[in-house]
Structures are given as C-alpha cells and as structure tokens.
C-alpha positions in Angstrom: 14.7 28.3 -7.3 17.3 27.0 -9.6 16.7 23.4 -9.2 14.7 21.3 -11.8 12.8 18.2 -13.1 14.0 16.0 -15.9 13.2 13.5 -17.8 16.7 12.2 -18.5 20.2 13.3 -17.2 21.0 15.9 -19.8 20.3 19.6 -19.5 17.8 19.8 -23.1 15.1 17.5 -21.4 13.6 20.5 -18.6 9.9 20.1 -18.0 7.9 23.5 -18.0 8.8 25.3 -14.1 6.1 28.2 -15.3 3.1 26.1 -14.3 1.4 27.1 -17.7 1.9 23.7 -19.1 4.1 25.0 -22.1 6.2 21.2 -21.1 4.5 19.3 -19.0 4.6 15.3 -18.2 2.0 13.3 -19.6 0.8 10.0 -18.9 -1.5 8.3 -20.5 -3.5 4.7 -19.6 -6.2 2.6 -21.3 -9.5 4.0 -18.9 -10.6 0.2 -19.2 -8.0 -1.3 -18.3 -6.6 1.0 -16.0 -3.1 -0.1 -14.5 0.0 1.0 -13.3 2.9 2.6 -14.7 6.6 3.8 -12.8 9.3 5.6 -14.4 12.4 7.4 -13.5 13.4 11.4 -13.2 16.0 13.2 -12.2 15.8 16.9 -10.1 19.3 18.7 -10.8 20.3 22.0 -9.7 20.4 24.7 -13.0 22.0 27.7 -11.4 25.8 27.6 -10.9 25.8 30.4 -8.3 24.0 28.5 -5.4 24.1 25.2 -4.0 21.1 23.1 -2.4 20.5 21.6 0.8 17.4 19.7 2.5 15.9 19.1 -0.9 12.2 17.6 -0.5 10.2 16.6 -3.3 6.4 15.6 -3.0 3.5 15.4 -5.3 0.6 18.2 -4.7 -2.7 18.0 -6.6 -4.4 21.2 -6.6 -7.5 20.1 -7.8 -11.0 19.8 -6.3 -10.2 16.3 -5.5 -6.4 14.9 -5.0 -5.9 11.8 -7.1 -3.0 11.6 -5.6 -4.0 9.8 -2.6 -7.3 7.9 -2.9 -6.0 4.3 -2.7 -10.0 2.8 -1.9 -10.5 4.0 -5.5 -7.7 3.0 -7.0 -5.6 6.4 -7.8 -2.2 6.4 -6.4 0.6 8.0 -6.8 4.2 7.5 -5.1 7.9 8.7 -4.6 11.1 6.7 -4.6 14.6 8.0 -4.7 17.8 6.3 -5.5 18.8 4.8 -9.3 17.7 1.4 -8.4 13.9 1.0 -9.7 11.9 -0.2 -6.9 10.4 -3.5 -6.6 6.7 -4.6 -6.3 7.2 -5.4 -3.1 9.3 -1.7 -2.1 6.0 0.0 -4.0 4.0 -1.8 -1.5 5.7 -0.7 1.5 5.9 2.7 0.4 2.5 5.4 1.5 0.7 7.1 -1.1 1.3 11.1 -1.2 4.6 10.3 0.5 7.5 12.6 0.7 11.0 12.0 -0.4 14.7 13.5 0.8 17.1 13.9 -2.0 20.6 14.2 -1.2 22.3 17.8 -1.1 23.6 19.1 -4.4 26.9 20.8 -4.2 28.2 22.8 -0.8 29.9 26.0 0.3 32.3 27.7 -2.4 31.5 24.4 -4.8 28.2 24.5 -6.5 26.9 21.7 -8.9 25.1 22.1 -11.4 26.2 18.3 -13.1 24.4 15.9 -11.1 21.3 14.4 -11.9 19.6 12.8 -8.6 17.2 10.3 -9.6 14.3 9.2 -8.5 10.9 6.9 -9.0 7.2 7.0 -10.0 4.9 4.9 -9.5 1.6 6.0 -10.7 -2.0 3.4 -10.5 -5.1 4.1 -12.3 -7.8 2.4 -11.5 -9.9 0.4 -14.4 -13.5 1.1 -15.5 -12.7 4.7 -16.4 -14.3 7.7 -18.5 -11.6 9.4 -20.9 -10.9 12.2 -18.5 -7.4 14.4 -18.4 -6.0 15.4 -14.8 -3.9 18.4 -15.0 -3.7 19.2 -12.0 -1.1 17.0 -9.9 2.1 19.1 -9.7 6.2 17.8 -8.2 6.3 20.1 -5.5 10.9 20.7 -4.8 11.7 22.6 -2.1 15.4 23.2 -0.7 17.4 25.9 1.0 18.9 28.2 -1.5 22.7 29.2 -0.3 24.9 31.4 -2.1 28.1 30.1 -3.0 
C-alpha cells in the first residue's frame, strides 16, 4: 500500500514500512516514574497513481502480551485524529486499543499524494518499572487501494 506514517508533514520524515526496524519510533520513559506521553503523526498517501478510501488506523502488539491494552496495569495506548491535541479530559473518554477513521485521501482521476492527515498518541506507562524495551506494538493502516 502506498500510504505512510510520519513524523512531521514533509516527505524526508517516513518511518521504516519493512517491519525490520531499519526506522522505527521510539519512546522512551523513566521505569520509576513511569508517565504518560502524546504526540502527533501524520499518515499520507506516497503513491501518486492511487487514491485512498476508508482508511483505518489501529495499534496491534504482536507480542506474547499486548501492552497496548492493559489499563489495570497501567499500559495504555490510544488513537485520536484531527490537528487539535486532545485534552485530558477527551484522553479519558477515549478506549484503549481503539480504532480511528481518517478522512479519504484524494478521489477518482485526482490522487493526493500532499496531504498529511494528522493524528494523536497518547501513550501511559505505568511506574515501578524494570528497564525493559517493547518492540513489538506496530500502527496497523488499512484502506482501499483505487486506481486513478
């Protein structure tokens, strides 16, 4: 599939699509402490002979155990689209593990390959930790593919 994950809305800041971590996102929290951290990406489409519709974005965690969704021990992680960071409040309302719509990027005869849909974050660690590295929690797009 053509479409992709960035960091910021510019074409040079890709993560790795290969699943052989040659670019992956990294996070990284005090294991005391533990804590919470959001940020913003962007998915955009990268091949200008197709256009996407019914884009979905989830997390997956392939692991043993998902730390994606184990909020009575802390881990947590959650989706929000739109440019507007959410609140502390709108991270509350929103289920762990959830899944997000994005909007459609380009149509018949007029594919896009300029916009940058963002989207939100939000990822909580619980404190009283090990040092310990989780590689295993993958964005999971999906979309129909159409031709132009």
């Amino acid at each position: 599939m053509g479409l992709g994950i960035y960091l910021l809305p510019s074409a040079d800041s890709v993560f790795s699509q290969d699943r052989l971590f040659t670019n992956p996102f990294a996070l990284t929290f005090d294991g005391r402490q533990g804590g919470a951290k959001e940020f913003r990406l962007y998915v955009r489409n990268d091949d200008p002979l197709y256009y996407y519709t019914n884009i979905v974005l989830t997390l997956q965690d392939i692991g043993d155990e998902s730390i994606v969704d184990r909020p009575d021990d802390g881990f947590v992680w959650k989706l929000s689209q739109g440019d507007v960071q959410p609140t502390l409040n709108d991270w509350n309302n929103i289920a762990p593990a959830n899944t997000v719509s994005l909007s459609d990027i380009g149509s018949s005869g007029s594919p896009d390959s300029s916009t940058y849909l963002p989207f939100w974050v939000y990822v909580e660690v619980p404190p009283g930790l090990d040092v310990q590295t989780f590689s295993t929690v993958q964005f999971v797009l999906s979309g129909e593919e159409n031709l132009i």
